[in-house]
C-alpha positions in Angstrom: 34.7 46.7 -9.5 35.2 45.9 -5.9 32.4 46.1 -3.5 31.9 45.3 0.3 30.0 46.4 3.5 27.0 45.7 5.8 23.2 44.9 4.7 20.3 45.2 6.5 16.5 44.2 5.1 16.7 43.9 1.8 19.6 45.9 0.7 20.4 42.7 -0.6 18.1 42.9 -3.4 20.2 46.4 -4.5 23.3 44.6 -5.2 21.6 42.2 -7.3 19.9 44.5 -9.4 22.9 46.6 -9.5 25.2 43.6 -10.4 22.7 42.7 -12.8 22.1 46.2 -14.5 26.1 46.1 -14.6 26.0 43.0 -16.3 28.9 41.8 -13.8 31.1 38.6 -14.4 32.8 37.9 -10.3 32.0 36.8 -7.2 29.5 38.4 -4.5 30.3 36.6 -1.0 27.5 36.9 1.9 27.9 36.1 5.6 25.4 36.2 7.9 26.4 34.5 11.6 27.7 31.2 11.0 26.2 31.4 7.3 28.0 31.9 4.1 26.5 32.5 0.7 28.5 32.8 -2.9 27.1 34.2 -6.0 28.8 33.5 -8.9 27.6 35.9 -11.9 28.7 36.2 -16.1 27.3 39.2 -17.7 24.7 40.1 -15.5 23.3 36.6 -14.9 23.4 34.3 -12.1 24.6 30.9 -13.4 25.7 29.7 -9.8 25.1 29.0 -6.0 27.0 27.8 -3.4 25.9 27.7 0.5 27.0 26.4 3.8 24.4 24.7 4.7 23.6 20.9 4.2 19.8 21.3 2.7 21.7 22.9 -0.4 23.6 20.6 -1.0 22.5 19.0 -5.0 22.8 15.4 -3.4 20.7 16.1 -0.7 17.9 17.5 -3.0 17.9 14.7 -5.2 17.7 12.5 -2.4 15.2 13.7 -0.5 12.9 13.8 -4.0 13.3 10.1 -4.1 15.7 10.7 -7.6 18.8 8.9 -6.2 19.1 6.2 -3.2 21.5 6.5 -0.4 23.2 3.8 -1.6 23.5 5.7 -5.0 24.2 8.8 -3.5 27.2 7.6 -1.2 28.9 5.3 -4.0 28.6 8.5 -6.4 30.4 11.0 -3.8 32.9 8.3 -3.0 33.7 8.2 -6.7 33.8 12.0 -7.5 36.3 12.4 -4.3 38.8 9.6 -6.3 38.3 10.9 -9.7 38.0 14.5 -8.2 35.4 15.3 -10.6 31.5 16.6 -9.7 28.7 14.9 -8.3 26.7 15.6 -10.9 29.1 14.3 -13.6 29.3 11.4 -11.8 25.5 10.9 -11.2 25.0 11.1 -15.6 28.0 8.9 -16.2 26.2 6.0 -14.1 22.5 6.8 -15.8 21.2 7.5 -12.0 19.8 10.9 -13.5 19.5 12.5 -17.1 21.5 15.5 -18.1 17.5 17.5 -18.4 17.2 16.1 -14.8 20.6 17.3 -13.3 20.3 20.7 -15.1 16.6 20.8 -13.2 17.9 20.2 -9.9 20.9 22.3 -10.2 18.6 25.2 -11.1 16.3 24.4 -8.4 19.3 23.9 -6.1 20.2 27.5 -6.9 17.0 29.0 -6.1 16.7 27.9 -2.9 19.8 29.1 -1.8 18.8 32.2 -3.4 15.8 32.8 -1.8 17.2 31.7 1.5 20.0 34.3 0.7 17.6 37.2 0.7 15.7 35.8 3.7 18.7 37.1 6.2 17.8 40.0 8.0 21.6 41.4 8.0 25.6 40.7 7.5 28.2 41.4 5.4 28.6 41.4 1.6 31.8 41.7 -0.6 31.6 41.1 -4.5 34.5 41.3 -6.6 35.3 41.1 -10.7 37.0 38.0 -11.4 37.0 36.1 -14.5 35.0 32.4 -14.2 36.3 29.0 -15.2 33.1 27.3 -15.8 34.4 24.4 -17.4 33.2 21.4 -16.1 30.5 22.8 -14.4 26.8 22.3 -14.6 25.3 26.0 -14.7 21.9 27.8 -14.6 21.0 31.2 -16.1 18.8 32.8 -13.7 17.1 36.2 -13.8 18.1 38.4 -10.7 14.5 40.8 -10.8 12.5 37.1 -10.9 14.4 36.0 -7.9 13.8 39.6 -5.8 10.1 39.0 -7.1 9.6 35.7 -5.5 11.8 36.9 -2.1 9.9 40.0 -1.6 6.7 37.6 -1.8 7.9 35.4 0.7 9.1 38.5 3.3 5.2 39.2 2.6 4.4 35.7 3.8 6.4 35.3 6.3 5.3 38.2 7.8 2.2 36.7 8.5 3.6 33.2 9.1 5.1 34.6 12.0 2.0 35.3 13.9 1.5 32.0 14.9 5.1 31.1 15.0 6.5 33.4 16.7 9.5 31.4 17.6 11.3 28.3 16.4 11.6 26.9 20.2 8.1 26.6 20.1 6.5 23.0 20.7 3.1 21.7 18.7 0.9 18.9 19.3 -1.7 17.2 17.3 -5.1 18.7 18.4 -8.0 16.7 19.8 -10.2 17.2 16.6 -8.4 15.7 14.2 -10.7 12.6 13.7 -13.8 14.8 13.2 -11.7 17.1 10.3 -10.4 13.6 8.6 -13.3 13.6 6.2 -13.4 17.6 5.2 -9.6 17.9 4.9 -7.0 16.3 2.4 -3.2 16.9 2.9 -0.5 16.7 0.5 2.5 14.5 0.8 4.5 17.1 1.9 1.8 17.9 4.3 1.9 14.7 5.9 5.4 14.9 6.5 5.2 17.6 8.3 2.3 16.3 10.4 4.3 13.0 11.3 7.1 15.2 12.9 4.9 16.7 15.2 4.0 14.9 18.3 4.4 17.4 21.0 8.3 17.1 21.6 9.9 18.3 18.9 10.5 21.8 18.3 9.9 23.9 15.1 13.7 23.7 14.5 13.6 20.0 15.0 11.3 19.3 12.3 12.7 21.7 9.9 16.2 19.5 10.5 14.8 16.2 10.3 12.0 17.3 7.4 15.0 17.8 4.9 12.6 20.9 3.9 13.4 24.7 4.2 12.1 27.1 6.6 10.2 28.9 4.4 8.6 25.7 3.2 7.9 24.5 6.8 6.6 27.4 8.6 3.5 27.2 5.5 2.9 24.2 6.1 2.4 24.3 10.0 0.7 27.4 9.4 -1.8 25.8 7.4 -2.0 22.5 10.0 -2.8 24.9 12.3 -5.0 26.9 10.6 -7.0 23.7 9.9 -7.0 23.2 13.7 -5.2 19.7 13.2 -2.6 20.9 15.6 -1.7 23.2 18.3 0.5 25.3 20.6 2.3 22.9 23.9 4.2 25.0 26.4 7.7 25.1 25.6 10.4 22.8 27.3 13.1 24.1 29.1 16.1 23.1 31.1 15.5 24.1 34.9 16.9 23.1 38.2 13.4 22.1 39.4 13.6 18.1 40.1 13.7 14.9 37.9 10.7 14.7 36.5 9.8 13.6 32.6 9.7 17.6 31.9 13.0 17.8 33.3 14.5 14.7 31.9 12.3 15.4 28.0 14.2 19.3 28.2 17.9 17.5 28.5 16.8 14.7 26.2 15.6 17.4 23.6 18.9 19.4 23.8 21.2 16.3 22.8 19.2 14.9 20.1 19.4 18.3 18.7 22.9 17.8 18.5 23.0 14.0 17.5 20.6 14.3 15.3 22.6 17.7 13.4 25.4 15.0 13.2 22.9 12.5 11.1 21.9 15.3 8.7 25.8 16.1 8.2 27.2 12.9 7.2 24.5 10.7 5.8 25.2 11.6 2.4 28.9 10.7 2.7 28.1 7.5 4.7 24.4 6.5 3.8 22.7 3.9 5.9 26.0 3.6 7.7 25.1 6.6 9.2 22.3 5.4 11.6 24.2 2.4 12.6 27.2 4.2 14.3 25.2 5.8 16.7 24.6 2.7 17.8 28.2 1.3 17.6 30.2 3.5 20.0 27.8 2.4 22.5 30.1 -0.3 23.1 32.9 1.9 24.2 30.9 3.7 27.1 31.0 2.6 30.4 28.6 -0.3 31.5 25.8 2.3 33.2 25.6 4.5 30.4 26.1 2.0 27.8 22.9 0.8 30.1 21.7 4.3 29.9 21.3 4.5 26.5 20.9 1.0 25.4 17.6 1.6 23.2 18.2 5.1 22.5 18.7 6.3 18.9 18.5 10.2 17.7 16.0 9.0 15.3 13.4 7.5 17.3 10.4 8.9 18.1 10.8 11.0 21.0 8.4 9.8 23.5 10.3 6.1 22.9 13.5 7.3 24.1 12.4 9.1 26.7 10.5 6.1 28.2 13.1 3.8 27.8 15.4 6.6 29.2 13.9 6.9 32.2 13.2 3.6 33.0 16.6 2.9 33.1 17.5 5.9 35.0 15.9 4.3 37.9 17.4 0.9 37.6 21.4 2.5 37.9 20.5 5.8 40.3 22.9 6.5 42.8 23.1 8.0 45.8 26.6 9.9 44.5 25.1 11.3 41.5 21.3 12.4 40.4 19.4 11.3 37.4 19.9 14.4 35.6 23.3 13.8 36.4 23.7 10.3 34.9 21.8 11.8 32.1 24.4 14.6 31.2 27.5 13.1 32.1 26.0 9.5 29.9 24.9 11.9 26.6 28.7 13.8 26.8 30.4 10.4 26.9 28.0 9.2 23.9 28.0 12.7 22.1 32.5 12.6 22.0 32.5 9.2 20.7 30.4 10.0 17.8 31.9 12.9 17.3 35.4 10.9 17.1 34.4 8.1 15.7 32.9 10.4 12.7 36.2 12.0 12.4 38.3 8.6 12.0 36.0 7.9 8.9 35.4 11.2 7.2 38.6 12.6 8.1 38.9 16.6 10.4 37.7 18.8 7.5 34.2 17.4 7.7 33.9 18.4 11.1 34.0 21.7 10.8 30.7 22.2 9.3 29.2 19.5 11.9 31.2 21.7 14.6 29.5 24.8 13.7 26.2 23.3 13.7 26.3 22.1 17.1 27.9 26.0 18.2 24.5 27.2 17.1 22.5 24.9 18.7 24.6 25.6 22.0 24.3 29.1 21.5 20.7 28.7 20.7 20.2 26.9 24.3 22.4 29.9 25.8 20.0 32.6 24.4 16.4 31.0 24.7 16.5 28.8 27.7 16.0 30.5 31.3 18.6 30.4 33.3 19.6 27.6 35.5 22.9 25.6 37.0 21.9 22.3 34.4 21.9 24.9 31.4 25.4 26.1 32.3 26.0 22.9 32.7 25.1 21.6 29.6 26.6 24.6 27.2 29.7 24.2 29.0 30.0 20.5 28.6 29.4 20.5 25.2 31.9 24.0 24.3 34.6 21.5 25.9 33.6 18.6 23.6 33.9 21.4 20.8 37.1 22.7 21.6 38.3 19.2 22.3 37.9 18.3 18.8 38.3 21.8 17.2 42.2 21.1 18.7 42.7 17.9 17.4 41.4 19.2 13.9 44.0 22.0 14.3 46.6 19.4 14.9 45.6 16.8 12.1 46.0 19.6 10.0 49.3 21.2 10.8 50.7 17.9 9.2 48.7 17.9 5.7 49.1 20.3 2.7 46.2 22.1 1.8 44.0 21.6 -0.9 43.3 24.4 -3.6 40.0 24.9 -2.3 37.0 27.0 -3.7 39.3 29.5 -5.9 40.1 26.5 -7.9 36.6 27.5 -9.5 39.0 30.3 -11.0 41.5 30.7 -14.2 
């Protein structure tokens, strides 16, 4: 059985149950935007997931619960890509998880792709019969009807989540109470997190990036911070042509590290700790005023620190020629390239297409949300030419290498 089309709402939750009723062995494939989703279901049951985007990733998980170290993580990937066998076979063989544990987190790995599946609002769908080679392969029986359950309670939530966050450009800061509701309020750890990220810079799409958590799992929590009045609503920033000021400067500052900091997320598992410390050096390859520029700036700095240190030496190399916001653009395009290239010399061009993409939706994001003005044209345009630059030389790498056998290798 072949099927395909648009979805809308939760028309998603029909080809489950039907697929599941069916008891269907194939493949249902769902896009959404820049987002891709695979199903992979034997007799009716879901026994895999696979998505696009990093958070899914089993590594990642494992990781972020404290299960596996960077270190650990990186020497295991670097591994399976020799022996070209899976993560997870790798992570038993050196006793860095149990067999129990791996089949945890793979299940749990599953669901939350799942349930982020059946958050999207609309795409397309195609599913297909095909017989599975599971061999090898670390799978999960999963219920369809439980998984609809759990989504159509979190459409609920969310419902009412989005009453107070109504946007994910939106800006919170830690209210002026807090001391006085220290005594009549515990947090969790997860809490906590959450509360550390916010310090009236980043936005709601900054935290959920550099949390490691899902939406879902974020919007509750700020919910919940704000509910407690520990934190509130700030103005948003946006890019403008009005002056020089620290608004000004924070707004341009704030659209870059939204791209560095995407790059971070994308290759820390491959590189682990050596992740951080390239940012810092291709500075030495930029010219001596923005190497100046951006002397103590890092992506994962606390915003406020960069921006001071920013501005301050703004006004030390200032030129009549060219403006401070200037400096400021032309320095973070200079330092944003290099990464990117200096990325792709150790990870090799197919990396870069997911890291690509990421940085499309953040320009695209900026291009939709931000009011119009001559230093947000600036800025998208800048940064489509540093895409394309590399999108070309990925093209061109790959013109001279066979290709791999990709994801139908899953397949008999």
């Amino acid at each position: 059985m072949n099927l395909q089309g648009d979805f809308e709402g939760l028309f998603l939750t029909s080809i489950l149950q039907l697929l599941c009723n069916d008891q269907k062995t194939g493949l249902l494939r769902v896009t959404s935007g820049d987002n891709e989703c695979k199903v992979f279901f034997e007799e009716g049951t879901i026994v895999y997931a696979s998505g696009s985007q990093k958070e899914s990733r089993l590594g990642y998980i494992l990781r972020q619960d404290g299960i596996i170290s960077a270190e650990q993580l990186q020497k295991c990937l670097e591994l399976g890509r020799e022996q070209k066998v899976s993560l997870g076979k790798i992570l038993v063989d050196k006793g860095y998880v149990t067999m129990s544990t791996l089949k945890k987190y793979n299940t749990k790995q599953v669901e939350e792709i799942l349930y982020s599946l059946l958050l999207w609002k609309k795409g397309k769908f195609e599913y297909k019969d095909i017989k599975l080679n599971l061999e090898g392969m670390v799978i999960t029986q999963l219920n369809p009807m439980k998984l609809i359950l759990e989504a159509s309670r979190r459409i609920d939530e969310l419902s009412v989540l989005n009453t107070v966050i109504t946007s994910e450009s939106l800006v919170f800061k830690i209210s002026g109470h807090v001391q006085n509701k220290e005594d009549e309020i515990r947090l969790n750890a997860n809490e906590w997190r959450i509360l550390s990220l916010i310090d009236g810079n980043r936005t709601i799409r900054q935290i959920v990036s550099q949390s490691g958590y899902d939406d879902f799992a974020v919007y509750k929590i700020i919910f919940s911070l704000n509910s407690y009045g520990l934190i509130e609503k700030k103005e948003e920033i946006q890019l403008s042509d009005s002056g020089a000021g620290k608004e000004e400067y924070s707004a341009v500052i704030t659209v870059y590290n939204d791209i560095l900091q995407s790059i971070i997320k994308n290759i820390e598992n491959e590189l682990g700790g050596r992740a951080s410390s390239l940012f810092n050096e291709v500075k030495t390859n930029l010219s001596d005023d923005y190497r100046q520029l951006l002397e103590d700036y890092h992506p994962t700095n606390h915003t406020s620190s960069n921006l001071k240190s920013i501005i301050e030496k703004i006004a030390s190399i200032g030129s009549e020629e060219e403006s401070g916001k200037e400096i400021l653009i032309n320095g973070f395009n200079a330092y944003t390239t290099l990464v990117l290239r200096k990325v792709a010399s150790i990870l090799g061009m197919n990396p870069m297409q997911s890291i690509l993409k990421e940085i499309e939706n953040i320009i695209g994001y900026v291009k939709k949300y931000h009011a119009e003005s001559l230093e947000k044209n600036r800025i998208v345009n800048d940064i489509t030419d540093i895409i394309n630059s590399m999108t070309s030389q990925k093209s061109g790498s790959e013109s001279k290498k066979p290709k791999g056998k990709g994801l139908f290798s899953l397949f008999s």
